[in-house]
HTML snippet that shows the backbone in 3Dmol.js (N, CA, C, O; Angstrom):
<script src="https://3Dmol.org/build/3Dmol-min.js"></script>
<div id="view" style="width:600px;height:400px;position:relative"></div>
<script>
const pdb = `
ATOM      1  N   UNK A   1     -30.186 -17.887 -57.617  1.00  0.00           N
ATOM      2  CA  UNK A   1     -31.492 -17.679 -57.034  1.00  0.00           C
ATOM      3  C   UNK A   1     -32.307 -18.967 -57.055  1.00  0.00           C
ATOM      4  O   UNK A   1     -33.098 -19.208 -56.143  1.00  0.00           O
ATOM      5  N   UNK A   2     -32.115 -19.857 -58.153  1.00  0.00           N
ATOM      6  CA  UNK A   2     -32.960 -20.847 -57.766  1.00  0.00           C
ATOM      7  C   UNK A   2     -32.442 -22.119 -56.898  1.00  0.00           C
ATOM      8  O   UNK A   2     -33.067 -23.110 -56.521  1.00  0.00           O
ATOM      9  N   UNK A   3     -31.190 -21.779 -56.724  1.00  0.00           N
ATOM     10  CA  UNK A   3     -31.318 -22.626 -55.119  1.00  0.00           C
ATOM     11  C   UNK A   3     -31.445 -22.653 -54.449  1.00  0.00           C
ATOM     12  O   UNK A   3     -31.554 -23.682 -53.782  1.00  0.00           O
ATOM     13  N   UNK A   4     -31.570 -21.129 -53.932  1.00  0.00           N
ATOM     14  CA  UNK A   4     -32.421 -20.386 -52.843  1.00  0.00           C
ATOM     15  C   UNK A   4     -33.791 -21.143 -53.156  1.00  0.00           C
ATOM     16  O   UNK A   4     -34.268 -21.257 -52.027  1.00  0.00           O
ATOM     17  N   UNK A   5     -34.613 -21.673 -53.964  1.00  0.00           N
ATOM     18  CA  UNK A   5     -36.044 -21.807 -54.180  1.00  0.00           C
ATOM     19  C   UNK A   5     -35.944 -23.440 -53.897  1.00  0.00           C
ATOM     20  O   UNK A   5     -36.714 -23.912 -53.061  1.00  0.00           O
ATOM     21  N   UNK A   6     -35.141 -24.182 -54.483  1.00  0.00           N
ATOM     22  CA  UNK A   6     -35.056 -25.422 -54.128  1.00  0.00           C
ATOM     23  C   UNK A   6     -34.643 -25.696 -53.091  1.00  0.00           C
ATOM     24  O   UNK A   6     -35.293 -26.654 -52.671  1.00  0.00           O
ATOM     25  N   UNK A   7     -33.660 -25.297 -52.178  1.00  0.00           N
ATOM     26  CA  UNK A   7     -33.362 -25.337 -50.836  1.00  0.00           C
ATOM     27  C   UNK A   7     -34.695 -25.209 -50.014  1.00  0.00           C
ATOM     28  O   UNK A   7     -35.056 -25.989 -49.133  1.00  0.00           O
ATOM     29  N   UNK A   8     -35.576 -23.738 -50.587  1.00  0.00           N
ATOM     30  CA  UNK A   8     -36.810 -23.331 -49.549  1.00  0.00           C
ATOM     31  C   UNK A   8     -38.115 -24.877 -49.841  1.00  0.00           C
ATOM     32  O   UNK A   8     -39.090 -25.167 -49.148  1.00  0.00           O
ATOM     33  N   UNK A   9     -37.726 -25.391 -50.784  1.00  0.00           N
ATOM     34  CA  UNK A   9     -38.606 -26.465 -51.358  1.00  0.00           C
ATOM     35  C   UNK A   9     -38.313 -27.410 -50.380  1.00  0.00           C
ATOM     36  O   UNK A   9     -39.198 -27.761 -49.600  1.00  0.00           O
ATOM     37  N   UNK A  10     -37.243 -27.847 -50.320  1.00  0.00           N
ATOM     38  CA  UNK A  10     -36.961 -29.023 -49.523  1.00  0.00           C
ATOM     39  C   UNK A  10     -37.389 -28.781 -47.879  1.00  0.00           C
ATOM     40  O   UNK A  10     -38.018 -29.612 -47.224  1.00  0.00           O
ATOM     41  N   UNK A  11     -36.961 -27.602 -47.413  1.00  0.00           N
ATOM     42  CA  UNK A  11     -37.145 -27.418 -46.447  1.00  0.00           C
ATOM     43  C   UNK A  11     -38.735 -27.426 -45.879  1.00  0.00           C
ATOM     44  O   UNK A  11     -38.998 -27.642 -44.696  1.00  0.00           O
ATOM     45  N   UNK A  12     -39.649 -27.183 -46.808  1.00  0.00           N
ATOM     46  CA  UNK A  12     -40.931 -27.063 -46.539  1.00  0.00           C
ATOM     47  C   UNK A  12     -41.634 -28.492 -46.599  1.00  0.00           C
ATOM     48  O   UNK A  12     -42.481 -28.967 -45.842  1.00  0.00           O
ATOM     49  N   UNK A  13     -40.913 -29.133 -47.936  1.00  0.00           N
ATOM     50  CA  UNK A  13     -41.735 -30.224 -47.345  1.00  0.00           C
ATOM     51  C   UNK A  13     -41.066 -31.453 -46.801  1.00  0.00           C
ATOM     52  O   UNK A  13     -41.527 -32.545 -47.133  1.00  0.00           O
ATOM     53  N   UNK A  14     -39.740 -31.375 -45.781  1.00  0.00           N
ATOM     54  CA  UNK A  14     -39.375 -31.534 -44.681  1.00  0.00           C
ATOM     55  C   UNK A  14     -40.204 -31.450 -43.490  1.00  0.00           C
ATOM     56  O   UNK A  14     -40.447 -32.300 -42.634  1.00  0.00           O
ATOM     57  N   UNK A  15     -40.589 -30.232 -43.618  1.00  0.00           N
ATOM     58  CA  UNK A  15     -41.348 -29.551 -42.576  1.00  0.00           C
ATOM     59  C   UNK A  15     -42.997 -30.000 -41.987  1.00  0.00           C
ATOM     60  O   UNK A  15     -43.604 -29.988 -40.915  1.00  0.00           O
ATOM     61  N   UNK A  16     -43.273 -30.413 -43.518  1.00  0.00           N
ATOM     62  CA  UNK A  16     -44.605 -30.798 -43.674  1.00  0.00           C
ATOM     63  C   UNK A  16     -44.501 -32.131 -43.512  1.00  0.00           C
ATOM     64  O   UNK A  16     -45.296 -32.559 -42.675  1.00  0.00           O
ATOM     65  N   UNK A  17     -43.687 -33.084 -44.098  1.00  0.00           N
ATOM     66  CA  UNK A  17     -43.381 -34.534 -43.348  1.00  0.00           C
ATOM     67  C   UNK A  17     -43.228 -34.866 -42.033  1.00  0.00           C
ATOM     68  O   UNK A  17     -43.516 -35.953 -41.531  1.00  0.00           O
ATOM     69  N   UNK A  18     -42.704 -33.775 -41.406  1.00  0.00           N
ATOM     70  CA  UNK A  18     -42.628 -33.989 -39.893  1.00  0.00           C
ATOM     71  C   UNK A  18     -43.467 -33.537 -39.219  1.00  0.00           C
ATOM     72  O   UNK A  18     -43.424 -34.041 -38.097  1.00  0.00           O
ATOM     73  N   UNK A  19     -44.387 -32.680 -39.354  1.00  0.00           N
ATOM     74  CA  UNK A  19     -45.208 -32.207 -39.166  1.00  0.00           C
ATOM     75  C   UNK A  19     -46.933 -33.361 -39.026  1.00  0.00           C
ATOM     76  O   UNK A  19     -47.801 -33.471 -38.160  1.00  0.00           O
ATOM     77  N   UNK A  20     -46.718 -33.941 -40.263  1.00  0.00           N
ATOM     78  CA  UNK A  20     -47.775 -35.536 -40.130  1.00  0.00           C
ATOM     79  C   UNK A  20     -46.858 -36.676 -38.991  1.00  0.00           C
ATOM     80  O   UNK A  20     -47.435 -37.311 -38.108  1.00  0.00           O
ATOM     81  N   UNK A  21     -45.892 -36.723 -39.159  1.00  0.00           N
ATOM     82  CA  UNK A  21     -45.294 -37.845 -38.262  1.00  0.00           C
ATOM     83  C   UNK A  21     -45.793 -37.367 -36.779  1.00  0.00           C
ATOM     84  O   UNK A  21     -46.631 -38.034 -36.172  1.00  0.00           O
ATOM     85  N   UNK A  22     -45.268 -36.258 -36.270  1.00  0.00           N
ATOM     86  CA  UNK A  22     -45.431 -36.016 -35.276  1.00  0.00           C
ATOM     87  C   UNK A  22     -47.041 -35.815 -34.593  1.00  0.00           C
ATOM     88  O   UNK A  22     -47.405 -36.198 -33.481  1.00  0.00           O
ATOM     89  N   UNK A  23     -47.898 -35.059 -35.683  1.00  0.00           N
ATOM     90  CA  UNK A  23     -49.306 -35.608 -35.551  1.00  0.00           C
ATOM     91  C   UNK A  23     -49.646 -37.200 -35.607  1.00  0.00           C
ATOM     92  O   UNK A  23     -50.586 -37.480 -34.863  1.00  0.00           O
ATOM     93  N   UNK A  24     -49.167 -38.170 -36.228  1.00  0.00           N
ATOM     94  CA  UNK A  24     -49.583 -39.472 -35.902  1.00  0.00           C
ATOM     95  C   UNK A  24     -49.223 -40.230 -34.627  1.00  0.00           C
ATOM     96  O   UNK A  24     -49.972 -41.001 -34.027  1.00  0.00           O
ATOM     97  N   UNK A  25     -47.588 -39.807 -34.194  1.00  0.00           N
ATOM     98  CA  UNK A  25     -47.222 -40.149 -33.348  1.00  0.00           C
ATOM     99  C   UNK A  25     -48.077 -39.736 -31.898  1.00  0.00           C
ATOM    100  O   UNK A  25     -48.265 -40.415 -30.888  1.00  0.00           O
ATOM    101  N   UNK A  26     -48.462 -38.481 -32.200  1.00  0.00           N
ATOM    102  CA  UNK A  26     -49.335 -37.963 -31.128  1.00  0.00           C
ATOM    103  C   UNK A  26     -50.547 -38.928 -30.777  1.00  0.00           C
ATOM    104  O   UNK A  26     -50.714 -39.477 -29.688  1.00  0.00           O
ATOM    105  N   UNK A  27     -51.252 -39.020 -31.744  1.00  0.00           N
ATOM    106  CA  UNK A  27     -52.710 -39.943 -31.686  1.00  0.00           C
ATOM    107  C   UNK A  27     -52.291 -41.243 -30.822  1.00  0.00           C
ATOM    108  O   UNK A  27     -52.789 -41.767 -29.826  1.00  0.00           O
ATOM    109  N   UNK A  28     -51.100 -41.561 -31.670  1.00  0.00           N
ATOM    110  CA  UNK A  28     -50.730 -42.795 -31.131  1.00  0.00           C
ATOM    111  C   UNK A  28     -50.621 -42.877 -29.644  1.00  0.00           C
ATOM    112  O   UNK A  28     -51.418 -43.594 -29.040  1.00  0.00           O
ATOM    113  N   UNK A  29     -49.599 -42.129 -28.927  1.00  0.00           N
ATOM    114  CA  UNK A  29     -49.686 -42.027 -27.928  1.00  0.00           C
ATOM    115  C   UNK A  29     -51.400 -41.902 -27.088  1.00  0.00           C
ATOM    116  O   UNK A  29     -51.841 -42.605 -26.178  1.00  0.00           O
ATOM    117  N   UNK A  30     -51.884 -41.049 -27.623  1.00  0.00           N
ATOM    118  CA  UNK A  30     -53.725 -40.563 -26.993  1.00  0.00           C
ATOM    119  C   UNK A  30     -53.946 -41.786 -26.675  1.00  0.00           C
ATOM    120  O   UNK A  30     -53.939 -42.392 -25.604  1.00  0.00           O
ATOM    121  N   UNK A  31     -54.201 -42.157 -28.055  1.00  0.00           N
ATOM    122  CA  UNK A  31     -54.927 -43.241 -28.037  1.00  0.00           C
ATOM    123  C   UNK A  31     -54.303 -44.419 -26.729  1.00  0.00           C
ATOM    124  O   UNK A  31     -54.952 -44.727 -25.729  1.00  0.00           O
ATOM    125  N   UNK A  32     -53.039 -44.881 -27.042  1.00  0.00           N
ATOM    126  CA  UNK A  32     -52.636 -45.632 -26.318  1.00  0.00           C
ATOM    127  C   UNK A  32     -52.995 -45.196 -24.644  1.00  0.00           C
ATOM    128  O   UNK A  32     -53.494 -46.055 -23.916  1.00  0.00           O
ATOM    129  N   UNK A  33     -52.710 -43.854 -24.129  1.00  0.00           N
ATOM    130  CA  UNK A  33     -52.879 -43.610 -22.956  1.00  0.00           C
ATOM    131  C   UNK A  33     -54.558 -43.820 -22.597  1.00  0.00           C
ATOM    132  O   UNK A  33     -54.780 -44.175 -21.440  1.00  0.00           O
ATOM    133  N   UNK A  34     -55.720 -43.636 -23.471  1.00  0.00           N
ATOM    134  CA  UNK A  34     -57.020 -44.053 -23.059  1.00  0.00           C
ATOM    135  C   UNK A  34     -56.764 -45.488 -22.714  1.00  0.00           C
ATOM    136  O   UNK A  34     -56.653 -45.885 -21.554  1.00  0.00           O
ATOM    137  N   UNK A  35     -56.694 -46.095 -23.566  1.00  0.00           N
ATOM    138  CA  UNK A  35     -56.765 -47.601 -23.336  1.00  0.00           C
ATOM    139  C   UNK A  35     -55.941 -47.666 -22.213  1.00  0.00           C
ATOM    140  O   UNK A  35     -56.799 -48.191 -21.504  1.00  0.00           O
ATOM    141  N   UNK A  36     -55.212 -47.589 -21.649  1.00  0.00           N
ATOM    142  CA  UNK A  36     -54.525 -48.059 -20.590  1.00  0.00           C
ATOM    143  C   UNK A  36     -55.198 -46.829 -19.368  1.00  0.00           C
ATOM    144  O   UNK A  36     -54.702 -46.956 -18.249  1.00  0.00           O
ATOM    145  N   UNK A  37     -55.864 -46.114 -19.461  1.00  0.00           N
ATOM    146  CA  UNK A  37     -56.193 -45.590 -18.399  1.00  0.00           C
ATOM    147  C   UNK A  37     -57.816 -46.509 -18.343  1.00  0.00           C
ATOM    148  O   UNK A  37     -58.170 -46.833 -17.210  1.00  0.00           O
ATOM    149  N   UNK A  38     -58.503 -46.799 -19.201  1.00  0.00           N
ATOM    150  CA  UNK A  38     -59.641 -47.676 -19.566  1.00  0.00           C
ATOM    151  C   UNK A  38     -59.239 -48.766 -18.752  1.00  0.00           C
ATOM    152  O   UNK A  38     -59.441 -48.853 -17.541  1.00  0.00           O
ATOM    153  N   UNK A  39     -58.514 -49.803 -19.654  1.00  0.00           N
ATOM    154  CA  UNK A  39     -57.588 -51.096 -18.505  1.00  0.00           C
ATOM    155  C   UNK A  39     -57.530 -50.738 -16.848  1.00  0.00           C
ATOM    156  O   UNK A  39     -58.253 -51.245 -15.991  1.00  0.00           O
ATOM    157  N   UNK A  40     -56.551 -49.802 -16.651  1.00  0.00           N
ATOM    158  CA  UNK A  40     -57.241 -49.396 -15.197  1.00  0.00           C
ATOM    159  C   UNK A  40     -58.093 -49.240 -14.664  1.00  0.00           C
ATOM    160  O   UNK A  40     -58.172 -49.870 -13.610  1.00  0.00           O
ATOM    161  N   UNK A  41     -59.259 -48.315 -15.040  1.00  0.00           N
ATOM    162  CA  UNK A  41     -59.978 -48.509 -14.284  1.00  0.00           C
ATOM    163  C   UNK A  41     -61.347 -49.321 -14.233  1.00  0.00           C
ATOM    164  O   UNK A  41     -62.298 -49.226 -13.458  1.00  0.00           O
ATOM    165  N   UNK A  42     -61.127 -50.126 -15.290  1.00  0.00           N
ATOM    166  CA  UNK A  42     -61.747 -51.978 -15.556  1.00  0.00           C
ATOM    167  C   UNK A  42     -61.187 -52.544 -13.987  1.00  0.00           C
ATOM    168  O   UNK A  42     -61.897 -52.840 -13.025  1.00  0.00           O
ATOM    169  N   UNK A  43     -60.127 -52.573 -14.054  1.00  0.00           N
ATOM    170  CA  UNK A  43     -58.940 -53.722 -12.827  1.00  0.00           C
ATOM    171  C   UNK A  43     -59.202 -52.724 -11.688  1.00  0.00           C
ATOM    172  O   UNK A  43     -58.516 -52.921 -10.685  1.00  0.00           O
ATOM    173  N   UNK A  44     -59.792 -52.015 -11.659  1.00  0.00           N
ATOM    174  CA  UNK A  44     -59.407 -50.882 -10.047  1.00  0.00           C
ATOM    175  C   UNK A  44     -59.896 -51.901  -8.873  1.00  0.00           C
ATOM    176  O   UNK A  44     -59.521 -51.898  -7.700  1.00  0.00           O
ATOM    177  N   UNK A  45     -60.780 -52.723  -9.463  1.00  0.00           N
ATOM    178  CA  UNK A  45     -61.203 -53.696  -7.381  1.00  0.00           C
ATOM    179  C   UNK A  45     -60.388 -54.257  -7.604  1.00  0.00           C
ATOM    180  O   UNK A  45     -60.031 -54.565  -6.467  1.00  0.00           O
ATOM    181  N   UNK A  46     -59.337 -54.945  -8.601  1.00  0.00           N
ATOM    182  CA  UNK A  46     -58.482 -56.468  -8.393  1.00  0.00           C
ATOM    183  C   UNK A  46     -56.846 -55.252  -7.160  1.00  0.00           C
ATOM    184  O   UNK A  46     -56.015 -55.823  -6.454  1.00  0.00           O
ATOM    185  N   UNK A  47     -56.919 -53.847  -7.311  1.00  0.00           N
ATOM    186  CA  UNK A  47     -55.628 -53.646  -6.624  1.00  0.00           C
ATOM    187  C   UNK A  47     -55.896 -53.532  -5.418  1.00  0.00           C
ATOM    188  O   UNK A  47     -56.945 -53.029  -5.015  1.00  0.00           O
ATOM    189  N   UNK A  48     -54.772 -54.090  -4.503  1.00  0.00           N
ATOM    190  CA  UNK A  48     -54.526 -53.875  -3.189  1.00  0.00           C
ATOM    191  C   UNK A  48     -53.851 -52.973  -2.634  1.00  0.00           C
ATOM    192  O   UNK A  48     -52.910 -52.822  -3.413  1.00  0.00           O
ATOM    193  N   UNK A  49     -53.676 -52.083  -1.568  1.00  0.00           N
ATOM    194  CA  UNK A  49     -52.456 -51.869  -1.281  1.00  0.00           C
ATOM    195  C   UNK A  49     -51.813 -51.946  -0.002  1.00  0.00           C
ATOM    196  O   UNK A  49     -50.610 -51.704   0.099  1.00  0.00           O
TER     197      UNK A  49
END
`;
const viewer = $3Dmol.createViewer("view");
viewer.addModel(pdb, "pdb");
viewer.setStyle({}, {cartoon: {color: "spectrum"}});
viewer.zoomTo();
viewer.render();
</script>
């Protein structure tokens, strides 16, 4: 039985580690996509088409 409990241990905070990664990774991305939609539309008179 208690490897049933240590198994459920690991698994949770597995779960919870990936769980922050994937929230940071997220921001990261946000963030990155403002700024580059910002950059655009700073440059919008320099495009031609």
């Amino acid at each position: 039985m208690e490897r049933v409990y240590k198994t459920m241990k690991n698994a949770g905070a597995f779960s919870i580690a990936m769980g922050i990664v994937a929230a940071l990774i997220g921001i990261v991305v946000g963030v990155g996509s403002i700024v580059s939609g910002a950059f655009l539309l700073k440059r919008k008179s320099d495009i031609t088409f």
